[in-house]
C-alpha positions as CSV (number, residue, x, y, z in Angstrom):
1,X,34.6,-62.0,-28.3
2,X,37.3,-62.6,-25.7
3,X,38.3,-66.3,-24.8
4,X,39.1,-66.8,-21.3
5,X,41.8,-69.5,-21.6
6,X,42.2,-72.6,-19.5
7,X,45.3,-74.3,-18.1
8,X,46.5,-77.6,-19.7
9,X,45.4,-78.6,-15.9
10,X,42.5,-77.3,-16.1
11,X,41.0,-79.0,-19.8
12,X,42.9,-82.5,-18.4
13,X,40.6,-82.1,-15.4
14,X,37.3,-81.1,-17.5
15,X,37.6,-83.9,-19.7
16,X,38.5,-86.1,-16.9
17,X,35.3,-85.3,-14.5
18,X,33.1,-85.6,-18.1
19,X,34.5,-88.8,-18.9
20,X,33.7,-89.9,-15.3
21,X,29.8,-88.7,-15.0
22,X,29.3,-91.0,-18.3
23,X,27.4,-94.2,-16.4
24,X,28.1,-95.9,-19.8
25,X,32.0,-95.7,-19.4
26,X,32.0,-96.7,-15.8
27,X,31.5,-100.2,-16.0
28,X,32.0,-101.4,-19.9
29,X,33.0,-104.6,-21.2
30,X,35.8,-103.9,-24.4
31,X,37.0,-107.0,-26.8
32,X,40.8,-106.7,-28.3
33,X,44.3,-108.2,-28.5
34,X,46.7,-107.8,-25.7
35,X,50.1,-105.9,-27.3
36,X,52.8,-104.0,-25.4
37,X,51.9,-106.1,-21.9
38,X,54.5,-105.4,-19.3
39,X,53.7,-106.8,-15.8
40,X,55.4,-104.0,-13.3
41,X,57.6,-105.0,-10.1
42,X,55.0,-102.9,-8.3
43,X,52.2,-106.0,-9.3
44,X,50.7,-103.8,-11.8
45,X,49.5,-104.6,-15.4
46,X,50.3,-102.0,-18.4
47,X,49.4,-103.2,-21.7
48,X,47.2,-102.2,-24.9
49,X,44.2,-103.4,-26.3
50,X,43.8,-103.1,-30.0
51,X,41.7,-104.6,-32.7
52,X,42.1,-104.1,-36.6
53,X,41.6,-100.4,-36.6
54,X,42.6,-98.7,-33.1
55,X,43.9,-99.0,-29.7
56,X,43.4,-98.4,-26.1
57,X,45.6,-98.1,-23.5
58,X,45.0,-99.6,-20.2
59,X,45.9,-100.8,-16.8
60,X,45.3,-102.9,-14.5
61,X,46.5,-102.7,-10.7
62,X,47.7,-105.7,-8.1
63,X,44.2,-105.9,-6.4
64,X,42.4,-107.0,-9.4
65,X,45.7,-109.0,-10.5
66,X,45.2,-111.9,-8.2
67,X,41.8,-113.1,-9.9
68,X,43.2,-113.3,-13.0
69,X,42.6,-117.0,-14.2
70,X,45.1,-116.9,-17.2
71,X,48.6,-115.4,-18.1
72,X,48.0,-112.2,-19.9
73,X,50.6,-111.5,-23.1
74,X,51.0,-110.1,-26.3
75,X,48.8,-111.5,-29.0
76,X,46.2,-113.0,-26.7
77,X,42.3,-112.0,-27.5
78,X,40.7,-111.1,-24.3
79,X,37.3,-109.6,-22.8
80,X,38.6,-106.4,-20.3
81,X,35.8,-105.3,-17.9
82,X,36.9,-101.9,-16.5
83,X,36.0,-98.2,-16.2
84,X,37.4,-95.4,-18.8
85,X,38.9,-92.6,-17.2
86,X,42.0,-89.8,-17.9
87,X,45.4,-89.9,-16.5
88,X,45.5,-86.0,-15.8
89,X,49.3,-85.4,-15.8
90,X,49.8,-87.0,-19.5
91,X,46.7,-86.4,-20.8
92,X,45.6,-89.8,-21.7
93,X,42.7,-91.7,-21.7
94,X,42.7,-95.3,-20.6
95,X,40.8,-98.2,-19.2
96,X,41.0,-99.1,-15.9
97,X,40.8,-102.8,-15.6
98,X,39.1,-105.2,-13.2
99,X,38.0,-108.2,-14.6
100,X,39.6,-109.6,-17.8
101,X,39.8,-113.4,-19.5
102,X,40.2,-114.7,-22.5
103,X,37.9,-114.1,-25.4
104,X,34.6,-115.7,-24.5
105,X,33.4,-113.9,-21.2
106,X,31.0,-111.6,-21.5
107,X,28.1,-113.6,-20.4
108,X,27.7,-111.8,-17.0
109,X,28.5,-108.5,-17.7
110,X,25.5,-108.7,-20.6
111,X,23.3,-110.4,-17.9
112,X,24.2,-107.1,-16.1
113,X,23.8,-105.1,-18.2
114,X,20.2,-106.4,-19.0
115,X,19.2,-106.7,-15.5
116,X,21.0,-103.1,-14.8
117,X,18.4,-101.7,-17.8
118,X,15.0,-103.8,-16.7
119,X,15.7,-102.2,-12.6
120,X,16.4,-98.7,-14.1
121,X,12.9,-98.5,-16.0
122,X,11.1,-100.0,-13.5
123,X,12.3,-96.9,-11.4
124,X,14.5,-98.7,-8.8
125,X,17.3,-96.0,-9.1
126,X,14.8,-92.9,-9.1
127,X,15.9,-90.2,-6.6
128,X,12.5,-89.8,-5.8
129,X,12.2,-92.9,-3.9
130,X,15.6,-92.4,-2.1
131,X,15.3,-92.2,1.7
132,X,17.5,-89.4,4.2
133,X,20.1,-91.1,5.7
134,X,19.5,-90.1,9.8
135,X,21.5,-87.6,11.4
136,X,22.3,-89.3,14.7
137,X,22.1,-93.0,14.5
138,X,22.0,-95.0,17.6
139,X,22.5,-98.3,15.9
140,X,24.2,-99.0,12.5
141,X,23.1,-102.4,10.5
142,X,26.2,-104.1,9.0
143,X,25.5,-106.9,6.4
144,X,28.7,-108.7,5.8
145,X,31.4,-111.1,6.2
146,X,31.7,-111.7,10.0
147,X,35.4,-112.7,9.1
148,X,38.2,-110.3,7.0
149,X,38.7,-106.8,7.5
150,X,35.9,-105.0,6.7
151,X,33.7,-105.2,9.8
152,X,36.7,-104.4,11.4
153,X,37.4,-101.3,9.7
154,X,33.6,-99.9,10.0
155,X,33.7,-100.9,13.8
156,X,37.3,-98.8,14.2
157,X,35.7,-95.8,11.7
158,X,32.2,-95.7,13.8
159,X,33.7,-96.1,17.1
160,X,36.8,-93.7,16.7
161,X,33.9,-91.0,15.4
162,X,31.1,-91.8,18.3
163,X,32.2,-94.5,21.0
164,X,28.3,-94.1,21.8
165,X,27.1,-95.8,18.8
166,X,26.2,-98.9,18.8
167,X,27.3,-101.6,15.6
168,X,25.0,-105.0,14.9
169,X,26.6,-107.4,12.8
170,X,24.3,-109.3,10.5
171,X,26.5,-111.5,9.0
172,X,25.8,-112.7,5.0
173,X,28.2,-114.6,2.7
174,X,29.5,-112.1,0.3
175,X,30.1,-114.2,-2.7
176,X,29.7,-117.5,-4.3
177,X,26.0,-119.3,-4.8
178,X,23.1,-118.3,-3.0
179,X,25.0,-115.2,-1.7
180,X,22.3,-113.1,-3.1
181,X,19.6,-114.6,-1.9
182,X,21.2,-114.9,2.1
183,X,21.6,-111.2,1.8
184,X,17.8,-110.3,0.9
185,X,16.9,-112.3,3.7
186,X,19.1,-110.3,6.2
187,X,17.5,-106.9,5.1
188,X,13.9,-108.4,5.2
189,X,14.6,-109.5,8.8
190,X,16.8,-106.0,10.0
191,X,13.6,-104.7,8.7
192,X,10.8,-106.6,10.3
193,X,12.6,-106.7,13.5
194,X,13.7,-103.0,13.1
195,X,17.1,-103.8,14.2
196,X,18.7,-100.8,13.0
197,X,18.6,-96.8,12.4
198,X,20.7,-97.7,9.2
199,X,22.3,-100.1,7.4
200,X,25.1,-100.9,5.5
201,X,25.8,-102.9,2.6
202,X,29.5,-103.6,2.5
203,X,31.9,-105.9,0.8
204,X,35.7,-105.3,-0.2
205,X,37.3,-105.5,-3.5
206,X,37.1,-108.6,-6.0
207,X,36.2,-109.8,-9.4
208,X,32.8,-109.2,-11.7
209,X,32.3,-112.9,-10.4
210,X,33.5,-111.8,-6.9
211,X,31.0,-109.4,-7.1
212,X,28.3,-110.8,-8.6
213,X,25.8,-111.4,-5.2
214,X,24.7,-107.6,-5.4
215,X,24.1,-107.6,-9.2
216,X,21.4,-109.9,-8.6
217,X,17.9,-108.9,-8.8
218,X,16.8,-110.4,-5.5
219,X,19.3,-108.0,-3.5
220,X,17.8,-104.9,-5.7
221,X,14.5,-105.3,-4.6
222,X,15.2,-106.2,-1.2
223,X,17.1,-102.6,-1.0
224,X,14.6,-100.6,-2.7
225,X,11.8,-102.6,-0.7
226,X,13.6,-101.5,2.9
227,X,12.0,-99.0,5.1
228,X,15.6,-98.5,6.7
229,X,17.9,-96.7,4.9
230,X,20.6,-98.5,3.0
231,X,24.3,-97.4,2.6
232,X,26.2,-100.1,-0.5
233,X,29.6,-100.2,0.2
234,X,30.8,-102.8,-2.0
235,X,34.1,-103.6,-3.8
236,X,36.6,-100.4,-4.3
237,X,36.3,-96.7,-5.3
238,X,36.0,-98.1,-9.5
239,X,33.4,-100.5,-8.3
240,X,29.8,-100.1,-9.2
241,X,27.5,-103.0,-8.7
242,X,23.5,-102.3,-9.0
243,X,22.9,-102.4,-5.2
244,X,25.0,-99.3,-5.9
245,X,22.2,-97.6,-7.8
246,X,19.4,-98.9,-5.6
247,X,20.9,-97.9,-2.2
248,X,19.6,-94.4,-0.6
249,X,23.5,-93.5,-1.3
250,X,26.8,-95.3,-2.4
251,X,29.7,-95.5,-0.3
252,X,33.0,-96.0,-2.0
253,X,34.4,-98.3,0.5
254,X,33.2,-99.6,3.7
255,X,34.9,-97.4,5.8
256,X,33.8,-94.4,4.0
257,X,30.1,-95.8,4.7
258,X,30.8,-95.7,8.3
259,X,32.1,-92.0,8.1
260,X,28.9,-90.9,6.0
261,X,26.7,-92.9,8.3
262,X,28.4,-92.1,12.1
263,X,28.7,-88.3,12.2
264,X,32.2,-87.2,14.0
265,X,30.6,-86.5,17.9
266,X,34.3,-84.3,18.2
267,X,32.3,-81.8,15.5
268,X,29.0,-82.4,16.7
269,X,30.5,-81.1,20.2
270,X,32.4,-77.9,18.5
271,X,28.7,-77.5,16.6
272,X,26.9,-77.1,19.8
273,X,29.5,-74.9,21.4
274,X,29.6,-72.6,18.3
275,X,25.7,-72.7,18.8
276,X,26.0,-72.3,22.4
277,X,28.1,-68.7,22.1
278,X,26.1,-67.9,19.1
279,X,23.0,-68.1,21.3
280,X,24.5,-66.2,24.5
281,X,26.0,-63.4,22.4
282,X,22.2,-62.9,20.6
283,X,20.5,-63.4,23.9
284,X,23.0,-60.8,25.4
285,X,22.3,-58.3,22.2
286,X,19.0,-59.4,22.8
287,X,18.8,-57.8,26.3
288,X,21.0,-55.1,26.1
289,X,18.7,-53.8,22.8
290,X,15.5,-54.0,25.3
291,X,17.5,-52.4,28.2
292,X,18.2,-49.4,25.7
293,X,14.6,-49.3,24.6
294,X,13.5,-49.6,28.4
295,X,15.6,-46.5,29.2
296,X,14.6,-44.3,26.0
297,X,11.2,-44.7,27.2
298,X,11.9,-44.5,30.8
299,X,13.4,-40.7,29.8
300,X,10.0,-40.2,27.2
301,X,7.8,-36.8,28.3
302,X,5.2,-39.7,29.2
303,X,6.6,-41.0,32.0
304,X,8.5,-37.7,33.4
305,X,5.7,-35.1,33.0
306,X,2.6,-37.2,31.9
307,X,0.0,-34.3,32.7
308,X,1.7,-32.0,30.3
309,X,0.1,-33.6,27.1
310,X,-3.0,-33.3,29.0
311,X,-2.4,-29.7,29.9
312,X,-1.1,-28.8,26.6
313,X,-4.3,-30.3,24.6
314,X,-6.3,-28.0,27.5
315,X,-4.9,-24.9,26.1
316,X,-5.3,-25.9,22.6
317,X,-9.0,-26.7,23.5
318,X,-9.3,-23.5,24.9
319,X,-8.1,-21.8,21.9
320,X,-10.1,-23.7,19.4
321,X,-12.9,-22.7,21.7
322,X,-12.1,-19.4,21.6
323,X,-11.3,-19.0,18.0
324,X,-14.7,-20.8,17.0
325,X,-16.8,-18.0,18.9
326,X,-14.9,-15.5,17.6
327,X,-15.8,-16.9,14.0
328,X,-19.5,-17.7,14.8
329,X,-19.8,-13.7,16.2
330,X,-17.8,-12.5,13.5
331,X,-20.1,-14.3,10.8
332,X,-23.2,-13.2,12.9
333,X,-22.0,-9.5,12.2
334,X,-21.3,-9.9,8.4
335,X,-24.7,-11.4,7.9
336,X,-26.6,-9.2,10.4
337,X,-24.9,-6.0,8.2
338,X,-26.1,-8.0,4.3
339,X,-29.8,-8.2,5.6
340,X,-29.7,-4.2,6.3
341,X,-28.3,-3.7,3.4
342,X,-30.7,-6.0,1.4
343,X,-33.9,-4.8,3.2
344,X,-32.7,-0.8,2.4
345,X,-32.4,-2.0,-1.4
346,X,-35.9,-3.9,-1.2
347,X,-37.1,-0.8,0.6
348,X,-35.8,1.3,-2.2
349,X,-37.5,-0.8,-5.1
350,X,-41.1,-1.4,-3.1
351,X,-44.3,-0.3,-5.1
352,X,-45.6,1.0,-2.2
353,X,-42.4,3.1,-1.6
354,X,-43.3,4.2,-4.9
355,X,-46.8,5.3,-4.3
356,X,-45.9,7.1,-1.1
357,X,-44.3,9.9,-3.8
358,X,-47.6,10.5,-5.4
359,X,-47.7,7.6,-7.5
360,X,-50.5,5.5,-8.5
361,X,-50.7,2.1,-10.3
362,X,-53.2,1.2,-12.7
363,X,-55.0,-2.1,-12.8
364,X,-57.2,-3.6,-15.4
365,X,-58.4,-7.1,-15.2
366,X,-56.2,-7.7,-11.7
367,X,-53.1,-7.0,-14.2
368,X,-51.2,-3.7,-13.8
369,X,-51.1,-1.4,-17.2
370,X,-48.1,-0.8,-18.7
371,X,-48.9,0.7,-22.3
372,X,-51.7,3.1,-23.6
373,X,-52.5,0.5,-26.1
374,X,-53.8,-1.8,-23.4
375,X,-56.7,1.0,-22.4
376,X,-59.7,1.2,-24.5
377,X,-62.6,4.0,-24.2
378,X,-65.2,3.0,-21.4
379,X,-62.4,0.6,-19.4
380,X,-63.3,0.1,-16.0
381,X,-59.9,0.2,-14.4
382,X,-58.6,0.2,-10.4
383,X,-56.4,3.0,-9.7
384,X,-54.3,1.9,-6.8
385,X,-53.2,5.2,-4.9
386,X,-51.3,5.8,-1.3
387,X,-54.1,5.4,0.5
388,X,-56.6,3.3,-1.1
389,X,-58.1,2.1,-4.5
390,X,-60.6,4.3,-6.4
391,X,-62.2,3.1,-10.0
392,X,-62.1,5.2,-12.7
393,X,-63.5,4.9,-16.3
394,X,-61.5,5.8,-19.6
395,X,-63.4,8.6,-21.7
């Protein structure tokens, strides 16, 4: 058996795309003891978790750095909420940080965790139920922050891709207490009120805590409940919140939500052009294959001489006609010849042909004699002569 054999690239990238279709290692919670911490010029975080019998490597970047509510350093006992994943070039495997305080967390990401579990077996993240997203929205739903930069980039996304389309802003606090339940209430109402072709469900980067409005239950089953379709676009790329898994489709960031949900009218245009040659050069073909067809036809014996079928099946007639009397007269003869020559042999073996040579035929009892044995003395018989029929008696 031959091996085809892959690239160190190739494996790195393989393991990498595995690692990152596991849902179970893109959110996970992982206990341990800062060691090797250095805290880059660039903002970032490098350090190690270990415990007693192994290590991880991890990482955390400058976006995440800012919610940190305690100085990170070797020998500190922390909770690290992240997402596993491989740094191709060295070939490493490492968390990717975005939550992280000292030992004693974990009480969120178990409640979502639990809650995550409950939604998935009710069927709240089944494809089936998953609506199409419309191809050309008029108006695009937004439920978020009416202040910060994220309305502002899906406006400058939608409108740079279709100036026609049209954005309503419902705005929703994004975090901190009753978030959740503001939020639910906004897609209820874009619902009832059909506001919107779409909507999208956006918020940009933060903490679990940050976070935390669309892990709440009331939020999931205000998304799966809407008849309108629902884009989440919440926190960063690494992000994945359960409004994530409920939503007809997840966005990575807001302004990716507005490219899915706002097709680009420049391609639509170059779409319908490509369409518009396609269907003049097939409409030409079209013709020019019916204008051939017109003139084959046009040049067919039919049209040029259409009495010559006519004539020609005449003479065939005639023929036929011919040929068919000739037959019939032809059989006539045959059979007229076989009934002379059966009446000469009938002639030939008649008994009265037979008498006519001086022949008689005996009779005795209306049955001819054959044998002298069938003659006794003083038989009356009939002698049957040329003639006429004398009796005789047998002395």
């Amino acid at each position: 058996m031959e091996y085809k054999a892959l690239s160190v690239s190739e494996l790195n990238s393989y393991i990498k795309n595995k690692i990152a279709d596991d849902d179970n290692l893109n959110n996970i919670l992982v206990k341990g003891e800062i060691s090797n911490f250095k805290h880059h010029y660039t903002g970032h975080m490098y350090f190690t978790l270990k415990d007693d019998n192994s290590l991880i490597k991890c990482i955390m970047f400058k976006s995440y750095t800012y919610n940190l509510k305690f100085v990170p350093k070797d020998g500190v006992s922390v909770l690290a909420f992240g997402t596993v994943s491989v740094f191709e070039r060295d070939g490493v495997y490492q968390l990717y940080c975005k939550a992280m305080q000292e030992d004693g967390m974990g009480s969120l990401y178990k409640a979502y965790e639990e809650l995550k579990n409950k939604l998935e077996k009710e069927g709240l993240f089944s494809k089936e139920h998953k609506k199409t997203l419309p191809v050309m929205p008029k108006i695009i739903g937004v439920l978020t922050s009416n202040t910060g930069s994220v309305i502002k980039d899906i406006i400058n996304v939608s409108t740079r891709r279709n100036p026609n389309v049209y954005i309503r802003l419902y705005p929703v606090p994004v975090q901190g207490e009753g978030a959740g339940v503001k939020i639910a209430e906004a897609i209820k109402v874009m619902n009832e009120k059909k506001l919107a072709d779409v909507l999208i469900l956006a918020r940009g980067g933060g903490s679990l805590e940050d976070l935390w409005p669309f892990n709440e239950e009331v939020v999931a089953r205000a998304i799966y409940e809407s008849d309108i379709p629902i884009v989440s676009a919440v926190g960063h790329e690494t992000d994945f919140s359960i409004s994530d898994f409920v939503a007809d489709l997840r966005a990575p960031t807001p302004s990716a939500a507005a490219e899915i949900v706002v097709p680009n009218i420049v391609d639509i245009e170059q779409n319908l052009n490509t369409y518009n040659i396609r269907l003049k050069n097939a409409l030409r073909k079209k013709v020019e294959i019916m204008r051939m067809r017109y003139e084959k036809c046009m040049k067919s014996r039919v049209y040029t001489d259409p009495l010559k079928i006519i004539n020609d099946n005449y003479v065939k007639l005639d023929m036929l006609i011919k040929s068919m009397t000739n037959s019939i007269t032809n059989k006539l003869q045959l059979s007229k010849t076989q009934a002379i020559k059966n009446f000469s042999k009938l002639d030939a073996l008649s008994p009265l042909k037979t008498l006519s040579r001086g022949y008689s035929i005996i009779e005795k009892d209306n049955k001819i004699v054959k044998k002298v044995e069938d003659l006794r003395k003083d038989d009356i018989v009939n002698l049957r002569l040329q003639n006429g029929e004398k009796q005789a008696k047998i002395l």
